[in-house]
N, C-alpha and C positions, 0 to 999 in steps of 0.2 A: 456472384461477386468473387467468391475463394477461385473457383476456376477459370475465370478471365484473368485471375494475377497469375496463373500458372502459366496462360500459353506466350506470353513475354518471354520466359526466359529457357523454356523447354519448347517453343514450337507448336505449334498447330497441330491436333491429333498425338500430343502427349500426356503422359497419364497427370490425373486428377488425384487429389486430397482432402479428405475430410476430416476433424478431428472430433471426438466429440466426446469429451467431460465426463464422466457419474454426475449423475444429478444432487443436491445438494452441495451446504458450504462445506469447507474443510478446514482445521485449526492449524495454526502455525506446526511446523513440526509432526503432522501429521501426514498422512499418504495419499495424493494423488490419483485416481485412478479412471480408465478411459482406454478410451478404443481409437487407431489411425485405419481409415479407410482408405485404401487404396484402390481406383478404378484404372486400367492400364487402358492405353492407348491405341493409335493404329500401328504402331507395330511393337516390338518387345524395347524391354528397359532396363538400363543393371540398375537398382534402388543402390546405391553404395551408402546411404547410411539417412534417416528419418530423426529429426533432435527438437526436443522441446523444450522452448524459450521462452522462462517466465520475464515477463517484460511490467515496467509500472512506469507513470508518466509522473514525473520528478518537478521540484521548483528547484530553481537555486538562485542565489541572492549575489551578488555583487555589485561593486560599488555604482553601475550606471543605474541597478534598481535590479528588476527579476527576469527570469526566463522560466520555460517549460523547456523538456525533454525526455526522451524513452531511454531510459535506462534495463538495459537488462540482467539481471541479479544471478540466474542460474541455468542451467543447461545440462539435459539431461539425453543420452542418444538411447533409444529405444528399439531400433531395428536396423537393418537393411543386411547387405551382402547379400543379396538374392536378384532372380530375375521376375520383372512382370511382364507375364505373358499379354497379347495384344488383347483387348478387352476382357480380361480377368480382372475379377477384385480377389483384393488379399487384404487383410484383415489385421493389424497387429496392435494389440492390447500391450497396455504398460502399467506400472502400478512405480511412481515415483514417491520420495520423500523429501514434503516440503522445507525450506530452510526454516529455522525456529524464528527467525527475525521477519519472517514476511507478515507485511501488514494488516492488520483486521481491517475488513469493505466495511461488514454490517454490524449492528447491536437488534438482538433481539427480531432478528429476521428485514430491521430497516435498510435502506444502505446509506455510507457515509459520506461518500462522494470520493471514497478512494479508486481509480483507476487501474486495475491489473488484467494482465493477460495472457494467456498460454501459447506462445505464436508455433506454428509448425513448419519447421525448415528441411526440406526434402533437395537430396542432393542426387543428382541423376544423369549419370553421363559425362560429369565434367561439370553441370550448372549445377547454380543453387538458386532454387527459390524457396522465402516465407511464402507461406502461400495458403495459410491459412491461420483464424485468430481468435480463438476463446476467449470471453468475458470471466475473471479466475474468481469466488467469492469464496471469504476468507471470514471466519466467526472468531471468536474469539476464546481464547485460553480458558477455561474455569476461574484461574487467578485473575484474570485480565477480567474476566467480567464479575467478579466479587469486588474488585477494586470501583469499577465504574458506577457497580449497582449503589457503595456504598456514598460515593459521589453524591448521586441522584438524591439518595435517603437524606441526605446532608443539607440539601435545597439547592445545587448544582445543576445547570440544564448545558445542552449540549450546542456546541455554535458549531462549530467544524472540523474537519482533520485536512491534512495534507502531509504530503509525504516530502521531507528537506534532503536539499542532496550537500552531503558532508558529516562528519564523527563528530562524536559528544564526546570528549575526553574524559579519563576518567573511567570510563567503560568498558565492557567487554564488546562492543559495537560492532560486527562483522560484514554487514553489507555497506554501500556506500553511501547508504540516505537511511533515515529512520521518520517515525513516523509523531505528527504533532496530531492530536486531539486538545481541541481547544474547547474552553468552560468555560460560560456564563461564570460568577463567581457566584456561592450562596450569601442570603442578605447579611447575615451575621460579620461576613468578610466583605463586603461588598466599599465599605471604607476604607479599607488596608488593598485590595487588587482589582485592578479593572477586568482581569483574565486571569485561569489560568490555564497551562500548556500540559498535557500529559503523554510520555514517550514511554513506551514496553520495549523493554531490550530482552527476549525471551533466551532462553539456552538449555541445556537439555536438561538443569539439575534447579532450573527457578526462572525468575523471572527478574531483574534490574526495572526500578519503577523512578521513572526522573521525572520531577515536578519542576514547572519554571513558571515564576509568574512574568505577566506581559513587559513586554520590553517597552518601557516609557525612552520616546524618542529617537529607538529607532536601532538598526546594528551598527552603521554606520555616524549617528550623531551624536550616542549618550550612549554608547556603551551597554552589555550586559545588564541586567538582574540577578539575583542570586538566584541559584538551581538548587536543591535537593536532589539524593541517591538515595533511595533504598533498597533491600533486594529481597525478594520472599521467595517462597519453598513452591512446589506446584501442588504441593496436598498440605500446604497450613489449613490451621484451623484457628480462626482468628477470630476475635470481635470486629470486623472490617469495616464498620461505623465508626466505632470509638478510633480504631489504627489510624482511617484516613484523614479524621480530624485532628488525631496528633499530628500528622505529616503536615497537614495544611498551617498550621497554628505555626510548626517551625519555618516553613515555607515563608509565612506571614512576616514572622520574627527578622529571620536571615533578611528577607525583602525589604521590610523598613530599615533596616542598618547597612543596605551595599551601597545605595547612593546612586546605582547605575555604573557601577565599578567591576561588577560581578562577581559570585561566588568562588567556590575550588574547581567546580564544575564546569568552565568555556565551551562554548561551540564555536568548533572551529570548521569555520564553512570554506567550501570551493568553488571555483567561479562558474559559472555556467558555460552551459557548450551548445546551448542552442539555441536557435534567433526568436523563439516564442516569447514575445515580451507579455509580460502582464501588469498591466500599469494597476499604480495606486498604491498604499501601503504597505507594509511587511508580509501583514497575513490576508490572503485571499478568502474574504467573505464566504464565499459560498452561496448556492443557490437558493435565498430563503430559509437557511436551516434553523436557526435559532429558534430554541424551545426552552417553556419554563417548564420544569416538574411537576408534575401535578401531587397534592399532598398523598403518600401514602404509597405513592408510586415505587413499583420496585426495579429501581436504578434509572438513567437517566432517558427522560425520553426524546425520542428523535422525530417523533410526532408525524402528520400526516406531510409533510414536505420530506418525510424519509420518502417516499413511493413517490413522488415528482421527479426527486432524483435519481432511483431506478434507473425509471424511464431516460430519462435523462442520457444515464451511464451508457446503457444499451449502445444507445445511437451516438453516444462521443467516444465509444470503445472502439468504434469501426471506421468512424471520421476522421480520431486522433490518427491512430496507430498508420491508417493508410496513407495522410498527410508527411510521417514519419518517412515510409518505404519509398515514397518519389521522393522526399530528401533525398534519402541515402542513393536511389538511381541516377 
């Protein structure tokens, strides 16, 4: 499949690309690491330069309703100036450093149903082709899962995430979309919020933790909710039960007193740029995923519809992404 997108745009009998990963997740802010295969062709090739494009598949809201789209976050060039000789492989290892803001996939080895990818754009002769596409799985911060575990403990179970394209004001927000994990509410709350929303704005000295409870009626017809900020350390040492339940409580509070007016916090969203419409409400359900906690459990579980969507992700990470590349041809 990688190598039929390559002979498009390089010709019949030009070299091939493979990329391929360390195995295992890797944490925000953490380092990338992996090998580009290079197999040459039937005759020689200048490589002028080999870039890896982390790419994540985006909603965005405007007022007709939603779209999808690939956005790509970062770019990294890892090799070239060289020649590949005619049927030689050459071999070039990279060892990048991810952005602190890219999204967590999985919890606890499940996955989320977040979509990311390592695309590999090899430039040769004058052409470019992507022409090759990693599945990127992404775990989570130590913070980031102290935070969720204590969620869980709290009676919180997990519905979905997805990744929104536009800034949360107020923030130190650096890429273009950040990421909503959305929560069953525990029973205790479950009269004060139908949902709530949790965004990690990660950076290299902590972590910005934004709570939103569900937008009643919509962005477009009742306005906001109030949002919460807070920001912790990446080596606190917290009661993260007791913490998250104060956050919720004021979450709660601010909630019932905005009206749908919203807090200090706005999201201020952008309009979409690509024709993937996705009908039906604000937040995309998800496939199945909704789970209660089971008592005693430690942090929230994603349960046995985590490993459906896997599977899932696999084969919509190759579907999407190449849907995306005849666009853009």
């Amino acid at each position: 499949m990688v190598f039929k997108r390559l002979l498009g745009s390089l010709g019949v009998g030009g070299p091939t690309v493979d990329t391929v990963l360390d195995p295992g997740a890797v944490r925000p802010g953490g380092t990338l690491t992996g090998q580009v295969h290079l197999e040459g062709g039937q005759a020689d090739f200048d490589i002028e330069h080999i870039t890896l494009e982390l790419v994540a598949r985006v909603e965005a809201e405007h007022a007709e309703g939603e779209s999808e789209g690939v956005v790509a976050f970062e770019r990294f060039t890892v090799g070239g100036g060289f020649r590949l000789a005619s049927g030689r492989r050459h071999d070039v290892p990279f060892t990048v450093t991810l952005p602190w803001e890219t999204p967590v996939t999985e919890l606890h080895g499940q996955h989320l149903g977040i979509v990311l990818g390592v695309r590999t754009e090899l430039a040769v002769a004058g052409a470019r082709d992507k022409g090759d596409l990693d599945q990127l799985s992404i775990a989570p911060l130590p913070v980031q899962e102290a935070v969720l575990e204590a969620f869980g403990q709290l009676g919180f179970g997990f519905r979905s995430a997805d990744l929104e394209y536009g800034h949360i004001a107020g923030t130190g927000q650096q890429l273009p979309f950040y990421q909503e994990i959305e929560l069953t509410p525990a029973p205790q709350y479950a009269h004060q919020v139908n949902e709530i929303e949790v965004t990690f704005l990660a950076n290299p000295s902590g972590v910005e933790v934004v709570l939103e409870a569900d937008k009643r009626g919509g962005l477009f017809s009742g306005g906001h909710d109030a949002l919460t900020l807070f920001t912790v350390g990446h080596h606190d040492s917290r009661d993260w039960t007791a913490e998250v339940d104060a956050w919720v409580r004021q979450l709660a509070e601010r909630h019932a007193g905005a009206h749908g007016h919203g807090g200090p916090y706005a999201v201020h969203d952008h309009h979409g740029h690509h024709p993937h419409q996705d009908h039906g409400g604000h937040h995309r359900s998800g496939p199945g995923m909704g789970t209660a906690v089971a008592a005693g459990a430690a942090g929230l579980a994603v349960g046995v519809a985590g490993g459906m969507v896997a599977a899932e992700v696999v084969d919509e990470i190759g579907d999407f992404f190449e849907g995306d590349e005849e666009d853009e041809g």
